[in-house]
DSSP file (Angstrom, degrees, kcal/mol; ACC not computed):
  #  RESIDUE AA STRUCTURE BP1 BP2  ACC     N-H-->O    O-->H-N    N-H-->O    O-->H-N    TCO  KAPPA ALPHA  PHI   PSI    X-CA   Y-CA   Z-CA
    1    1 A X              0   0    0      0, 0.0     2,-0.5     0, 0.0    13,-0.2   0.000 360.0 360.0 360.0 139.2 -100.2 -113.5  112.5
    2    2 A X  E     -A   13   0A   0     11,-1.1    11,-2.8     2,-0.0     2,-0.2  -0.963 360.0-165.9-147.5 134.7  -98.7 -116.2  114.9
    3    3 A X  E     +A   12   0A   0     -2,-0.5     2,-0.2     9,-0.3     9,-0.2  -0.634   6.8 177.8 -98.5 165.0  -97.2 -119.5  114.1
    4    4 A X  E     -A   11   0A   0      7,-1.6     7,-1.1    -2,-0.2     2,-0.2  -0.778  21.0-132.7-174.2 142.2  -96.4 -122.5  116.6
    5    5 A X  E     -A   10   0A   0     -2,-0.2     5,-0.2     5,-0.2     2,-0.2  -0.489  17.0-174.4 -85.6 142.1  -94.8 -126.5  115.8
    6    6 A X        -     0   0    0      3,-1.4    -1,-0.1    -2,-0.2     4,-0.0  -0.304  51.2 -85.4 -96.3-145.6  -96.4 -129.4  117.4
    7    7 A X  S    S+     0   0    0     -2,-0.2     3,-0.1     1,-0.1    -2,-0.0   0.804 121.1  27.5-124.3  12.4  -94.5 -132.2  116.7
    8    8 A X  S    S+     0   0    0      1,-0.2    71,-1.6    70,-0.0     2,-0.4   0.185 123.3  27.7-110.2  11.7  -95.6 -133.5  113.5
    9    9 A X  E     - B   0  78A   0     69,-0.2    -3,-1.4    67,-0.0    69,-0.2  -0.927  61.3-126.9-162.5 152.0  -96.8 -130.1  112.0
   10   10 A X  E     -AB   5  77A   0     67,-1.6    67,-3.1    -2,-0.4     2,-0.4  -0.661  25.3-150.6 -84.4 141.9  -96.6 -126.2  111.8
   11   11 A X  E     -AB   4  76A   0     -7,-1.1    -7,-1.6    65,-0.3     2,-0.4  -0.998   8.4-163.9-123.8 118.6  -99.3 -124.2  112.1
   12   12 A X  E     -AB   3  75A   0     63,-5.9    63,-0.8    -2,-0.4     2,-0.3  -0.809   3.5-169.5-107.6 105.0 -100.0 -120.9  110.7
   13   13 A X  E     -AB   2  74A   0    -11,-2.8   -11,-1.1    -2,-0.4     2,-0.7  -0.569   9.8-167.9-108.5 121.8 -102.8 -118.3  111.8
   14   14 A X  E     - B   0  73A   0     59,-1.5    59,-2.5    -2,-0.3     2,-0.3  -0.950  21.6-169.6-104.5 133.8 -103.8 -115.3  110.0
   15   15 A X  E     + B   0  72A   0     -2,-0.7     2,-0.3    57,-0.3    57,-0.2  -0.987  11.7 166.9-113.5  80.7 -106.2 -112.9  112.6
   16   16 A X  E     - B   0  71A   0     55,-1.0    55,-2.3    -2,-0.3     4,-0.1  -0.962  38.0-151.9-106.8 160.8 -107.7 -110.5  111.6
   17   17 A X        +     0   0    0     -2,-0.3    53,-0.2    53,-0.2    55,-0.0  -0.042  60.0 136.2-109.9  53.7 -110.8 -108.1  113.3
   18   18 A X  S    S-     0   0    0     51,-0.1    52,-0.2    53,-0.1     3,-0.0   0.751  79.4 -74.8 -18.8-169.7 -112.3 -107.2  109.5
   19   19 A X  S    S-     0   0    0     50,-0.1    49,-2.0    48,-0.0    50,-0.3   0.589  73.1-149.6 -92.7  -5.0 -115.4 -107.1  108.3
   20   20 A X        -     0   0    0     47,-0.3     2,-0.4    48,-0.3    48,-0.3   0.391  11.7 -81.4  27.3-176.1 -115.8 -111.1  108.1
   21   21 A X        -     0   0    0     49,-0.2    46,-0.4    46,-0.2    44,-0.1  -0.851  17.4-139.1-130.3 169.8 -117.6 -113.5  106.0
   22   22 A X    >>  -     0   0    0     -2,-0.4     4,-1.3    44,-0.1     3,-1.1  -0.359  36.4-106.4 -93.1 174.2 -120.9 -114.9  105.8
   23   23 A X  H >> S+     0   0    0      1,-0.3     4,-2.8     2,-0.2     3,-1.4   0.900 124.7  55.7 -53.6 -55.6 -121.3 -119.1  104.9
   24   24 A X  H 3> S+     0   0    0      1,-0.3     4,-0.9     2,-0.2    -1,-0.3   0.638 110.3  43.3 -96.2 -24.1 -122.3 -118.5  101.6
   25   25 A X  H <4 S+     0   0    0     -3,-1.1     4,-0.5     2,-0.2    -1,-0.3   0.736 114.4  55.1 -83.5 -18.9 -118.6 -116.3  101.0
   26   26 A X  H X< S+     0   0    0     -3,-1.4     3,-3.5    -4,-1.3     4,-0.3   0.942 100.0  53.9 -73.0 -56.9 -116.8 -119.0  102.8
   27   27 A X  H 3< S+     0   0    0     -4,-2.8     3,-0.3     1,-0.2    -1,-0.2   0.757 117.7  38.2 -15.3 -55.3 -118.1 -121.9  100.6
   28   28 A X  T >< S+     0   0    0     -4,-0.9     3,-2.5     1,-0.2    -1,-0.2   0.458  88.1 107.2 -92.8   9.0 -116.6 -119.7   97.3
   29   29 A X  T <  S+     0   0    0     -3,-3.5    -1,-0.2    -4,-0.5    18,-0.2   0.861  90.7  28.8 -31.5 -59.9 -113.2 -118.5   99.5
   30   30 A X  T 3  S+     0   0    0     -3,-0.3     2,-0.4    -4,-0.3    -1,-0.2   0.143  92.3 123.2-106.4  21.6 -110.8 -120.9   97.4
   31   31 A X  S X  S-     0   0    0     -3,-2.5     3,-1.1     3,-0.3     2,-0.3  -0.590  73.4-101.7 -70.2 125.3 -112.7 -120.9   94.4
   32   32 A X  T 3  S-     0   0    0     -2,-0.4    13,-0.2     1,-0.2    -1,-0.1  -0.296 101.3  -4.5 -40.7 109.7 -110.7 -119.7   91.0
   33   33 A X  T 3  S+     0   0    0     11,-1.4     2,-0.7    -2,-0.3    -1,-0.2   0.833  93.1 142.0  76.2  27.6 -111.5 -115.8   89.9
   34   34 A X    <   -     0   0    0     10,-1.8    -3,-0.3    -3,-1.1    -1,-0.2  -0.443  31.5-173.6-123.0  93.7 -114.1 -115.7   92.9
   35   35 A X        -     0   0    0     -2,-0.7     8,-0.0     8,-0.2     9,-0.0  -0.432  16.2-174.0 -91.5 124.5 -113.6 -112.1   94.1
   36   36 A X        +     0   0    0     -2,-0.1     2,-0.4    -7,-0.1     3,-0.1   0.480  66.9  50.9 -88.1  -2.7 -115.3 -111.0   97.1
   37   37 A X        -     0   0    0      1,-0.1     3,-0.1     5,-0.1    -2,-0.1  -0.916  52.1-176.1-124.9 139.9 -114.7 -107.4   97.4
   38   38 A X  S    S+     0   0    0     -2,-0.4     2,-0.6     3,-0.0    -1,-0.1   0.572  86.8  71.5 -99.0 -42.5 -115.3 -105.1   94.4
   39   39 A X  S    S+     0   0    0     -3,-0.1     2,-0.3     2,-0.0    -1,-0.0   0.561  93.3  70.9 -56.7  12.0 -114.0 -102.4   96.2
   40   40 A X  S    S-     0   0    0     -2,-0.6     2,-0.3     2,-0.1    -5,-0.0  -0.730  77.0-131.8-112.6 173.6 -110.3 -104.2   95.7
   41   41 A X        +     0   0    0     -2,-0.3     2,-0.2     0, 0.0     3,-0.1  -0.928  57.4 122.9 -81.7 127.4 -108.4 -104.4   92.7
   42   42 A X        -     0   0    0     -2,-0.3    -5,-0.1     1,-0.1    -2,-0.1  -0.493  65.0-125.5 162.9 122.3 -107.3 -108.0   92.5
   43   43 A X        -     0   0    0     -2,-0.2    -8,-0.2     1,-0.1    -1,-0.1   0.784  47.1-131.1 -47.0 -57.4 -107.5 -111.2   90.1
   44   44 A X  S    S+     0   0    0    -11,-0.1   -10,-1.8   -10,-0.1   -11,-1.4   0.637  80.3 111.5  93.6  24.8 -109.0 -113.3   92.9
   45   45 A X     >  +     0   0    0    -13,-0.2     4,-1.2   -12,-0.1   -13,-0.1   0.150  43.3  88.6-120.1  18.5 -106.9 -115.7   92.3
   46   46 A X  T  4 S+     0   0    0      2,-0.2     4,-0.3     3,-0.1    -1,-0.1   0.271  87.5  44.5-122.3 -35.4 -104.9 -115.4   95.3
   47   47 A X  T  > S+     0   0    0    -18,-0.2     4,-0.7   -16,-0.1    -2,-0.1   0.545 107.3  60.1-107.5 -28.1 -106.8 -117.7   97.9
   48   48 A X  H  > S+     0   0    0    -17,-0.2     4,-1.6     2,-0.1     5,-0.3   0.915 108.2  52.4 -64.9 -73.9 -107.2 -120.7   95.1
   49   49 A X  H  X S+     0   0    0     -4,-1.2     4,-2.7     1,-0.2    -3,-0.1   0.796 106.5  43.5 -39.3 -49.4 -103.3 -120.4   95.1
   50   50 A X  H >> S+     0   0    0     -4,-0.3     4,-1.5     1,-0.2     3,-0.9   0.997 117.6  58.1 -59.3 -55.8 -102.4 -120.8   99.0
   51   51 A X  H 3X S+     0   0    0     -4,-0.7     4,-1.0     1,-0.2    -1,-0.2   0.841 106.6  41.3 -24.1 -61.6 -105.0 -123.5   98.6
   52   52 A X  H 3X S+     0   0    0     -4,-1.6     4,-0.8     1,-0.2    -1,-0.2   0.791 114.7  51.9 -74.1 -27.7 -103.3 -125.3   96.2
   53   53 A X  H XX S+     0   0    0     -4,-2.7     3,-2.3    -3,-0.9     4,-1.9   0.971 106.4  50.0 -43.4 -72.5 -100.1 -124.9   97.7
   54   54 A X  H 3<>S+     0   0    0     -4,-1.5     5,-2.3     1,-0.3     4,-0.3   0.490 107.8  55.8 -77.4 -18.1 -101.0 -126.1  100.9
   55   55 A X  H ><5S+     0   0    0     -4,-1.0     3,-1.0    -5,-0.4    -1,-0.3   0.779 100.4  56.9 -77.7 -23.7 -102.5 -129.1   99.2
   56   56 A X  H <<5S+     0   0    0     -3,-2.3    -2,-0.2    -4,-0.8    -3,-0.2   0.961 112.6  53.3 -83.5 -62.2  -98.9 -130.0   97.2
   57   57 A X  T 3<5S-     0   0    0     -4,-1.9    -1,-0.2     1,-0.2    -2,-0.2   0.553 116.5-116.4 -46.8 -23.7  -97.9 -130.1  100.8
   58   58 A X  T < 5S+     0   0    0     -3,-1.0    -1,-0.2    -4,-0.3    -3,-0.2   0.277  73.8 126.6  86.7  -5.1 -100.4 -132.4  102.5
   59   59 A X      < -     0   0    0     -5,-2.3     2,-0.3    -6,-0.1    -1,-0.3   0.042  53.2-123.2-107.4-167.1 -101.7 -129.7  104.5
   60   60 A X  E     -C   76   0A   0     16,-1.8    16,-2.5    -3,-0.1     2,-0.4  -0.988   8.2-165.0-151.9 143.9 -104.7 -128.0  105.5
   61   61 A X  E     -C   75   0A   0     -2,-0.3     2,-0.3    14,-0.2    14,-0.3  -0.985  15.2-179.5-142.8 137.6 -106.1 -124.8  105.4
   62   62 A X  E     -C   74   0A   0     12,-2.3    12,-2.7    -2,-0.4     2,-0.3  -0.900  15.2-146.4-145.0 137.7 -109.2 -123.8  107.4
   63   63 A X  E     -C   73   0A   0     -2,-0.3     2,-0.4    10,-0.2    10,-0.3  -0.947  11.2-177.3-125.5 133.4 -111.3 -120.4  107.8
   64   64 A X  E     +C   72   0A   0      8,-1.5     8,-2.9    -2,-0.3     2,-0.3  -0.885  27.5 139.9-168.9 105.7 -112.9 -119.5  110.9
   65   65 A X  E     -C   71   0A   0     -2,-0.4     2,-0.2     6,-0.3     6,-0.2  -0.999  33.5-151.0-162.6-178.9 -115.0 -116.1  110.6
   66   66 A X    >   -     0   0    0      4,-1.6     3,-3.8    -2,-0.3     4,-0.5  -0.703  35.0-100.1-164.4 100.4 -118.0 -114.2  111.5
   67   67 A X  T 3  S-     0   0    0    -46,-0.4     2,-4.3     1,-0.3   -47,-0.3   0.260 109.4  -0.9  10.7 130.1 -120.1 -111.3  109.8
   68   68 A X  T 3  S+     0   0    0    -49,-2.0   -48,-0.3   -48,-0.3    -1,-0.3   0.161 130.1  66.4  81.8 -35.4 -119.0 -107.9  111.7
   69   69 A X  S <  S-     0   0    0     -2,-4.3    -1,-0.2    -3,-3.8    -2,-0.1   0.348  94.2-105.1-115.5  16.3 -116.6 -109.6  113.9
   70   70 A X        -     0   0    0     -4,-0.5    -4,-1.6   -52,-0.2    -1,-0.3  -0.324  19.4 -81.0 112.8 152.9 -113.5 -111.2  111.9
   71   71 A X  E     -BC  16  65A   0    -55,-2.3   -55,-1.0    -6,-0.2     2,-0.3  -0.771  12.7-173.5-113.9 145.0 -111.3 -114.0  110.3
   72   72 A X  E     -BC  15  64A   0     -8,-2.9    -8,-1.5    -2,-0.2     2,-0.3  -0.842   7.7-166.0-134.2 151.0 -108.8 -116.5  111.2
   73   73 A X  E     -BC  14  63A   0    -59,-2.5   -59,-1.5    -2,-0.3     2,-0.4  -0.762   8.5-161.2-118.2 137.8 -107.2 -118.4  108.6
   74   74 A X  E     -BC  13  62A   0    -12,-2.7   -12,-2.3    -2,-0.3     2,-0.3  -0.879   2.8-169.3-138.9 129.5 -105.1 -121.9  110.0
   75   75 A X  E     -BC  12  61A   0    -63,-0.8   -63,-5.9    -2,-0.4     2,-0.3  -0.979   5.6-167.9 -60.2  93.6 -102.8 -123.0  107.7
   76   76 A X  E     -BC  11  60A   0    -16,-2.5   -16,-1.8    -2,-0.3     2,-0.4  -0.826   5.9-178.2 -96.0 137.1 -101.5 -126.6  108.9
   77   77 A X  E     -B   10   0A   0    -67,-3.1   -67,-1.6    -2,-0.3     2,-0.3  -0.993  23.4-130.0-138.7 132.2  -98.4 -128.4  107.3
   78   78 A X  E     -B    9   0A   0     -2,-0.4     2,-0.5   -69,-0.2   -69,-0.2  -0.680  26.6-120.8 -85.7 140.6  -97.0 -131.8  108.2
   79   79 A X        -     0   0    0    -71,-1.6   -72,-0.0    -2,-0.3    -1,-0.0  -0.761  41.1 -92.8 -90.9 138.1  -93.5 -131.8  108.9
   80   80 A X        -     0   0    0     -2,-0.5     2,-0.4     1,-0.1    -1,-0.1  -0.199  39.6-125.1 -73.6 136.4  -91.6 -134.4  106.3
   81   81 A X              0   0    0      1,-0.1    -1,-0.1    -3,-0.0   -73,-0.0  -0.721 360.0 360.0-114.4 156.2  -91.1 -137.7  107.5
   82   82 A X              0   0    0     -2,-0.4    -1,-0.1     0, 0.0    -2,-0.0   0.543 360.0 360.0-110.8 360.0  -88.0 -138.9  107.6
C-alpha cells in the first residue's frame, strides 16, 4: 500500500501481485453480494462499501489488474474546500 497528496487530493493505492481479475470480474467488483472467490468466507459486501464511501466523499475509486499478474486499487479523495 502507498499513499501521496497532490494538491487538491489524496491518493490511495492498494498493490498487490495476486491472482488478478479478468473484465468480466472487474465490471461486478462493486456490485452488492457479488463474491468472487468461493474459496473465502465473506458477505461480499465489502467492495460495494469502500465504493460507497468514496462516493459520499466525491472521490474515485479505480481497479487496474490483470489475469495471473495482479491488482491495483486507486482510491482518490478531494481535499475539502475551504
Amino acid at each position: 500500500m502507498r499513499s501521496y497528496r497532490s494538491a487538491d487530493r489524496a491518493t490511495i493505492e492498494v498493490i498487490d501481485d495476486g491472482c488478478g481479475l479478468s473484465e468480466e470480474q472487474q465490471a461486478k467488483l462493486f456490485q452488492k453480494y457479488e463474491k468472487l472467490n468461493d474459496e473465502t468466507s465473506g458477505q461480499g459486501i465489502g467492495l460495494f462499501m469502500v465504493k460507497k464511501l468514496v462516493d459520499v466523499f466525491e472521490g474515485t475509486i479505480h481497479v487496474e489488474s490483470e489475469l495471473n499478474r495482479g491488482s491495483c486499487f486507486r482510491v482518490e479523495l478531494p481535499f475539502a474546500q475551504s
